[in-house]
PASE-830241 format. One record per atom (N, C-alpha, C): residue in one letter; chain; atom name; x, y, z. Coordinates in steps of 0.1 Angstrom, whole numbers, always signed. Atoms other than C-alpha are relative to their C-alpha. Layout:
N
<aa->A ch->A at->CA u->X v->Y w->Z>
...
//
This chain:
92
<aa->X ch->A at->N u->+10 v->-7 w->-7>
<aa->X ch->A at->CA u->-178 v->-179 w->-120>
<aa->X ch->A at->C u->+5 v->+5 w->+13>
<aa->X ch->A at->N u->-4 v->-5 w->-17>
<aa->X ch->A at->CA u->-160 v->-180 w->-87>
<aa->X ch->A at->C u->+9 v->+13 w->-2>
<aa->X ch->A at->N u->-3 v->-19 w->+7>
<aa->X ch->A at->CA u->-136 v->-150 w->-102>
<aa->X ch->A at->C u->+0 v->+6 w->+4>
<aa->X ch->A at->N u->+8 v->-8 w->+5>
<aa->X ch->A at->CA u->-164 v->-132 w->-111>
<aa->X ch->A at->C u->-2 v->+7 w->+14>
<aa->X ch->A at->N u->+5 v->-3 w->-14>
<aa->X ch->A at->CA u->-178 v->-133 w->-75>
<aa->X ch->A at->C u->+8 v->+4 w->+10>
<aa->X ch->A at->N u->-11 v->-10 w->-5>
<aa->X ch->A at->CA u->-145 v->-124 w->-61>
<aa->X ch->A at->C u->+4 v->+12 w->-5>
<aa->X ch->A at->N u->-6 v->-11 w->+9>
<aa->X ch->A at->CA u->-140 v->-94 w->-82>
<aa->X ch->A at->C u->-12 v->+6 w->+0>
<aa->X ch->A at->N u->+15 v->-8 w->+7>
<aa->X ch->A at->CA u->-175 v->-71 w->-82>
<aa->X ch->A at->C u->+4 v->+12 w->-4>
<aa->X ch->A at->N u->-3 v->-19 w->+5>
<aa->X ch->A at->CA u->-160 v->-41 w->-88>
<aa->X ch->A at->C u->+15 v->-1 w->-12>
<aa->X ch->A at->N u->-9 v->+1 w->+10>
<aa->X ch->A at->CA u->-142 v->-53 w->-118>
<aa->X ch->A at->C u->+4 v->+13 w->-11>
<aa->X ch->A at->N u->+2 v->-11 w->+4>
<aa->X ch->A at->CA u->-125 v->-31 w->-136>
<aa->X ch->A at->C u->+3 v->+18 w->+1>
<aa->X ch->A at->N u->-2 v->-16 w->-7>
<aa->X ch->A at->CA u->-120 v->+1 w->-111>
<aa->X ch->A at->C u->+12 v->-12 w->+10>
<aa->X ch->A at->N u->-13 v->+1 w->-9>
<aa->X ch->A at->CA u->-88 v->+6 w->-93>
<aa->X ch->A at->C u->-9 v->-2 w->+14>
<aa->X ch->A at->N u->+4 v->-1 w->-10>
<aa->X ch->A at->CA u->-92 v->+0 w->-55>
<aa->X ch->A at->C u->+11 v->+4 w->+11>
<aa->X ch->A at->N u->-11 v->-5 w->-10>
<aa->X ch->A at->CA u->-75 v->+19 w->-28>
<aa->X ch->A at->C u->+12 v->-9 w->+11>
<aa->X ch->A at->N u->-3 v->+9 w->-12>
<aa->X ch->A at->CA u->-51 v->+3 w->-3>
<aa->X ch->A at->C u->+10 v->+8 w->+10>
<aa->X ch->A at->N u->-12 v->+0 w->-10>
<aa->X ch->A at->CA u->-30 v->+8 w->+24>
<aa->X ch->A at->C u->+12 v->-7 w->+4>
<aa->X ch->A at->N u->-9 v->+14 w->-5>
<aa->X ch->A at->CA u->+3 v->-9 w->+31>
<aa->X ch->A at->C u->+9 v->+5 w->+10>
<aa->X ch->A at->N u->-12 v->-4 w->-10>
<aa->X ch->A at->CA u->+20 v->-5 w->+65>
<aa->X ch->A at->C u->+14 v->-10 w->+3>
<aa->X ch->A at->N u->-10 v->+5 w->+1>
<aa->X ch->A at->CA u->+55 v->-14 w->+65>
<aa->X ch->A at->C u->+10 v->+0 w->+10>
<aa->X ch->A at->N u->-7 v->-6 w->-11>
<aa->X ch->A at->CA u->+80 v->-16 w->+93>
<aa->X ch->A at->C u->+15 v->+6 w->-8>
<aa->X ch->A at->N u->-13 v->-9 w->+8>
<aa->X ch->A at->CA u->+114 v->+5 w->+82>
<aa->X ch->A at->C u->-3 v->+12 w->-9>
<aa->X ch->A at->N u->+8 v->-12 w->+6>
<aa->X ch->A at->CA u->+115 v->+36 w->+63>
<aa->X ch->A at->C u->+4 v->-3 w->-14>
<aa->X ch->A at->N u->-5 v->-2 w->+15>
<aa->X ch->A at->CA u->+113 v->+40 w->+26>
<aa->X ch->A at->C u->-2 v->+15 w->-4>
<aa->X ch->A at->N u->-1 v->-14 w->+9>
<aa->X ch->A at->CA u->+122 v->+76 w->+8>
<aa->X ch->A at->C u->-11 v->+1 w->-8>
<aa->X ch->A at->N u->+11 v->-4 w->+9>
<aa->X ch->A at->CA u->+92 v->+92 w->-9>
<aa->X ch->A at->C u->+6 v->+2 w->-15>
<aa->X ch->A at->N u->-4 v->-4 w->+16>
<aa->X ch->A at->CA u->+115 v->+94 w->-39>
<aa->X ch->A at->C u->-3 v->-16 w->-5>
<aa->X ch->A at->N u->+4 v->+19 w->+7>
<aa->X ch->A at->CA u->+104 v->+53 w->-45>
<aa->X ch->A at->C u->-11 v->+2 w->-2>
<aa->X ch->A at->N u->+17 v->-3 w->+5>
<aa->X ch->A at->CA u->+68 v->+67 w->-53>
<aa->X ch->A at->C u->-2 v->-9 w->-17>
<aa->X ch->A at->N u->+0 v->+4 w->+12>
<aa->X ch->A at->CA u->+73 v->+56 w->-87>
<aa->X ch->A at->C u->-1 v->-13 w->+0>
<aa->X ch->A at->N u->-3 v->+18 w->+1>
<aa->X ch->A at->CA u->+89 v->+20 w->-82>
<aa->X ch->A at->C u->-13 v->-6 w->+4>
<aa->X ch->A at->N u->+9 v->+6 w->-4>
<aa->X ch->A at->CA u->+60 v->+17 w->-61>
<aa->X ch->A at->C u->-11 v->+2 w->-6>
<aa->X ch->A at->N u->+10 v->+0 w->+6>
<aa->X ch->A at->CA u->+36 v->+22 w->-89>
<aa->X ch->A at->C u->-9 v->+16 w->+5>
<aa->X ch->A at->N u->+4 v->-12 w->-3>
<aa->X ch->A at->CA u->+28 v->+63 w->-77>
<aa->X ch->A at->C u->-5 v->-1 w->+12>
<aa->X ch->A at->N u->+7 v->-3 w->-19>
<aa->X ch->A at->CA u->+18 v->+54 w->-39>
<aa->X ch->A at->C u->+5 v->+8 w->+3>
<aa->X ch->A at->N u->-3 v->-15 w->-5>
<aa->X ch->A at->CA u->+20 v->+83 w->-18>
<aa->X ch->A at->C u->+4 v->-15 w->+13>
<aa->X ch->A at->N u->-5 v->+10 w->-11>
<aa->X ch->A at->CA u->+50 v->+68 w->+10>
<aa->X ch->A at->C u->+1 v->+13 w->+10>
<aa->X ch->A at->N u->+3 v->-6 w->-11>
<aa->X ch->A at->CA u->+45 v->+84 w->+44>
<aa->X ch->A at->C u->+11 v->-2 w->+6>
<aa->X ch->A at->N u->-8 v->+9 w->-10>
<aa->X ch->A at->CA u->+73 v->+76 w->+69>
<aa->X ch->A at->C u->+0 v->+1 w->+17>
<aa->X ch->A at->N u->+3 v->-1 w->-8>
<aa->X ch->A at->CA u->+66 v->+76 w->+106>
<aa->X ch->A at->C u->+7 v->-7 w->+13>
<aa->X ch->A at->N u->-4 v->+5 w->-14>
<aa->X ch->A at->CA u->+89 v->+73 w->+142>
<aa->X ch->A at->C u->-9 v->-10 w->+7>
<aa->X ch->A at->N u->+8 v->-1 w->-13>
<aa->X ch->A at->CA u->+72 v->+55 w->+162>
<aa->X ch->A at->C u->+6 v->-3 w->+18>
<aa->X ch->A at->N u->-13 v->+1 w->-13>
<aa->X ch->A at->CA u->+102 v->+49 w->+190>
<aa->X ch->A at->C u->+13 v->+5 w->-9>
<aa->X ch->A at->N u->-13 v->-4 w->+2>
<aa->X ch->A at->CA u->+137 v->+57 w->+191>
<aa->X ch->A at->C u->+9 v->-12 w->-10>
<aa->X ch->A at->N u->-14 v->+9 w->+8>
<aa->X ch->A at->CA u->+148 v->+24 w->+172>
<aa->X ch->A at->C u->-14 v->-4 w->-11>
<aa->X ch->A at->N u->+13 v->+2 w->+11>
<aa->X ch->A at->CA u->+114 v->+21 w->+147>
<aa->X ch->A at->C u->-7 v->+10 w->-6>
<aa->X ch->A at->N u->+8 v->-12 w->+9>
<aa->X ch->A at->CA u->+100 v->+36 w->+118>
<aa->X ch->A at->C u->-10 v->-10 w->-9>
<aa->X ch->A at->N u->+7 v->+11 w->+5>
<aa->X ch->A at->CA u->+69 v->+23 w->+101>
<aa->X ch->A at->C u->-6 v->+11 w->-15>
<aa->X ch->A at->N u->+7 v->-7 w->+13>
<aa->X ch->A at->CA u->+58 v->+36 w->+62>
<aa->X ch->A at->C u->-8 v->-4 w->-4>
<aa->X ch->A at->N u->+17 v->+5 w->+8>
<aa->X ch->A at->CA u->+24 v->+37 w->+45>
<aa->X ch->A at->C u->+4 v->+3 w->-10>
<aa->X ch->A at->N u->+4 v->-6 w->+17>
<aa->X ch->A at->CA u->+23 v->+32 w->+11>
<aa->X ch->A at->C u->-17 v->+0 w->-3>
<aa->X ch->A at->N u->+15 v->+4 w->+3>
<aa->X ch->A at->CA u->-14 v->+42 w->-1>
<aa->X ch->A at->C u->+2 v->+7 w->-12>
<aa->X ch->A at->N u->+3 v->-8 w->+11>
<aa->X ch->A at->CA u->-27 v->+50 w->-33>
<aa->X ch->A at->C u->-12 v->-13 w->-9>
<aa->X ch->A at->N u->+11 v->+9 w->+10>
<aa->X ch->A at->CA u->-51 v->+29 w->-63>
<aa->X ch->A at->C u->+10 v->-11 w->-5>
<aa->X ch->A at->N u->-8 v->+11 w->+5>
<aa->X ch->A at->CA u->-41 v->-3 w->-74>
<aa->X ch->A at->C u->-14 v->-7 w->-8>
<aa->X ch->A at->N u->+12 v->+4 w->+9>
<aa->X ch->A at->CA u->-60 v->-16 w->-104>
<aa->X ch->A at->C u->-6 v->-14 w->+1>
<aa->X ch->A at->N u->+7 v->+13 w->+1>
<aa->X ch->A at->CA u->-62 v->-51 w->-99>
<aa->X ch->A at->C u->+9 v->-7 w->+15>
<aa->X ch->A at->N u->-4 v->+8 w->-6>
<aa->X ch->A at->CA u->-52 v->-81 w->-78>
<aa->X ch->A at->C u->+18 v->-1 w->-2>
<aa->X ch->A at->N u->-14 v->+0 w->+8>
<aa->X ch->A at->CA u->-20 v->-86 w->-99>
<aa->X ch->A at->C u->+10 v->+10 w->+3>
<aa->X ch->A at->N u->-6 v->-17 w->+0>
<aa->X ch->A at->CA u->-7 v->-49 w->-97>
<aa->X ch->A at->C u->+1 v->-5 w->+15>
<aa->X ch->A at->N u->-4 v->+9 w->-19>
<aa->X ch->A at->CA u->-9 v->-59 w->-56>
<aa->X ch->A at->C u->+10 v->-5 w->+1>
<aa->X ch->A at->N u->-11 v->+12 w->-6>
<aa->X ch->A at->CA u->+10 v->-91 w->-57>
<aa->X ch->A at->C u->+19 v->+7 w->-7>
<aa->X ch->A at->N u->-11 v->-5 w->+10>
<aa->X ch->A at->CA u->+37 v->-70 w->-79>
<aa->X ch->A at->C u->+7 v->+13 w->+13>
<aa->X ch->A at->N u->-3 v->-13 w->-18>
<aa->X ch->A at->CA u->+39 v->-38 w->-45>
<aa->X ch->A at->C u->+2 v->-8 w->+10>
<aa->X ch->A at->N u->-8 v->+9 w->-8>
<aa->X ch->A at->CA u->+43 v->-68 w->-24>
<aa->X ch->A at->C u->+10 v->-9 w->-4>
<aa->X ch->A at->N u->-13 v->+5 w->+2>
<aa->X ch->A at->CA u->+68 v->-85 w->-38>
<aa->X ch->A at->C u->+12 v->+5 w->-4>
<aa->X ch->A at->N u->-8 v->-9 w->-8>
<aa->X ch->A at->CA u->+88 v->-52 w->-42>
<aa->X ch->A at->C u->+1 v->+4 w->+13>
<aa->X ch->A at->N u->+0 v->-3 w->-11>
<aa->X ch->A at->CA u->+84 v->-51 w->-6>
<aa->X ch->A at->C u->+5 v->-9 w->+8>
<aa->X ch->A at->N u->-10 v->+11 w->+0>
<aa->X ch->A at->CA u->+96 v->-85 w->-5>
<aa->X ch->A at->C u->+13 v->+0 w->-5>
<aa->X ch->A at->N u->-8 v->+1 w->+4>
<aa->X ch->A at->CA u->+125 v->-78 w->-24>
<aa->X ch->A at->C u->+9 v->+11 w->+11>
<aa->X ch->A at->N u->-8 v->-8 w->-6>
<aa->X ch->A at->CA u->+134 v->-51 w->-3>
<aa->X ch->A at->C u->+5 v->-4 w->+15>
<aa->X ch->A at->N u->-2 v->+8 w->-15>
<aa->X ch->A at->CA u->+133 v->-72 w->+29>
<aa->X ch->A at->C u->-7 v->+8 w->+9>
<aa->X ch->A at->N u->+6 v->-14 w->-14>
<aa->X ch->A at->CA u->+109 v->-50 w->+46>
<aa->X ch->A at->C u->-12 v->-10 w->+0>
<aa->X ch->A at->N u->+8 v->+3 w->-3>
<aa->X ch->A at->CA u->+81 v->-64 w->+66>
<aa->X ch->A at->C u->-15 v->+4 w->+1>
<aa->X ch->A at->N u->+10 v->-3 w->+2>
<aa->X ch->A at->CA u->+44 v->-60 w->+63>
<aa->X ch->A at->C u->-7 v->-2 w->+18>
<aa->X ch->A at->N u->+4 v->-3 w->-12>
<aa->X ch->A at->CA u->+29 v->-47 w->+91>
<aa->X ch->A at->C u->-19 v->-2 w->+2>
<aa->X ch->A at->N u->+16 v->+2 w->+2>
<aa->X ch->A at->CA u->-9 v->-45 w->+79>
<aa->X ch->A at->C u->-1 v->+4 w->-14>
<aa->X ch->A at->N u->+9 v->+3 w->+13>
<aa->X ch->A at->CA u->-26 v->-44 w->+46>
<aa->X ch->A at->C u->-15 v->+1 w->+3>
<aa->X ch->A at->N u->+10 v->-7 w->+1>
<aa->X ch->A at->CA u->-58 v->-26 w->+43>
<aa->X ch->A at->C u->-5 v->+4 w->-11>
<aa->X ch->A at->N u->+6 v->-12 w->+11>
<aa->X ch->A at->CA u->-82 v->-17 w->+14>
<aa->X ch->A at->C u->-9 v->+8 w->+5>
<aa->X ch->A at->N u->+3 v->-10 w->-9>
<aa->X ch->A at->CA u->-95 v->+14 w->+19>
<aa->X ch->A at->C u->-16 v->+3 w->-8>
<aa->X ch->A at->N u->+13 v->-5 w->+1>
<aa->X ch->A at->CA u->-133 v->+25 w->+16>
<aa->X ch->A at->C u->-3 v->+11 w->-12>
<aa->X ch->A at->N u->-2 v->-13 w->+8>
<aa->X ch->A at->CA u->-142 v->+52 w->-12>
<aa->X ch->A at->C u->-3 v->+7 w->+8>
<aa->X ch->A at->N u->+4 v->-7 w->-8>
<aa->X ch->A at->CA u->-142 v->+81 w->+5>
<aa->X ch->A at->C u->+11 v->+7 w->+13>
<aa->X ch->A at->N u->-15 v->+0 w->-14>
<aa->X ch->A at->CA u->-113 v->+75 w->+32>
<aa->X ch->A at->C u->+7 v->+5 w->-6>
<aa->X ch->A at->N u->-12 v->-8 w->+2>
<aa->X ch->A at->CA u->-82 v->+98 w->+38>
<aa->X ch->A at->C u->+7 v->-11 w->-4>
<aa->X ch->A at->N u->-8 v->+12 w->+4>
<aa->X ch->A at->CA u->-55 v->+79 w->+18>
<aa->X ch->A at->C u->+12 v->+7 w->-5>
<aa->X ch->A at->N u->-16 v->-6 w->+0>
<aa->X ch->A at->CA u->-27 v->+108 w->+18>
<aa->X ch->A at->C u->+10 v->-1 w->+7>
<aa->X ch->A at->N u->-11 v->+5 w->-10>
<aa->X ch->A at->CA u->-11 v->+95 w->+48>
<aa->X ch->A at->C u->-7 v->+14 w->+11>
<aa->X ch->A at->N u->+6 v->-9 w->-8>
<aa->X ch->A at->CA u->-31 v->+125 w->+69>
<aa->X ch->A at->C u->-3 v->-9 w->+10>
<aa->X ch->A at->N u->+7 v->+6 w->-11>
<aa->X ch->A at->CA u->-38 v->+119 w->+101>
<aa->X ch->A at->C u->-15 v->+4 w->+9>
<aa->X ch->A at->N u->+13 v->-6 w->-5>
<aa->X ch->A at->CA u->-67 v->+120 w->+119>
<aa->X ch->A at->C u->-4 v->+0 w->+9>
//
């Protein structure tokens, strides 16, 4: 039952955000399960990438971070995102 009560929206993908420090090429869209990767300066010696897009479950998750672990890149924040919210990497 506890699960259950963790999971209400079983069933449907749920948006996320994942900011990463370093850059990754939008040609890893795939590896990364079709996230849309953003990549973004933010100084002269740092660049930070959003991966966003739908991730079906919990599992599918622990599987985008542990290619993000593999790659030795750092997580910067992790965010699910609202239905409704910009999640092309637009800014606002």
């Amino acid at each position: 039952m506890f699960g259950q009560a963790m999971n209400t929206q079983q069933g449907t993908s749920q948006v996320y955000q994942i900011k990463v420090q370093g850059m990754v090429d939008q040609s890893w869209s795939d590896w990364f399960e079709g996230m849309t990767i953003v990549s973004e300066r933010v100084s002269d010696d740092a660049t930070i990438t959003t991966l966003t897009g739908a991730v079906p479950d919990q599992a599918a998750l622990r599987g985008i971070l542990l290619k993000i672990w593999d790659l030795n890149l750092s997580v910067v924040s992790l965010a699910r995102m609202d239905v409704g919210t910009q999640h092309r990497g637009e800014s606002k």
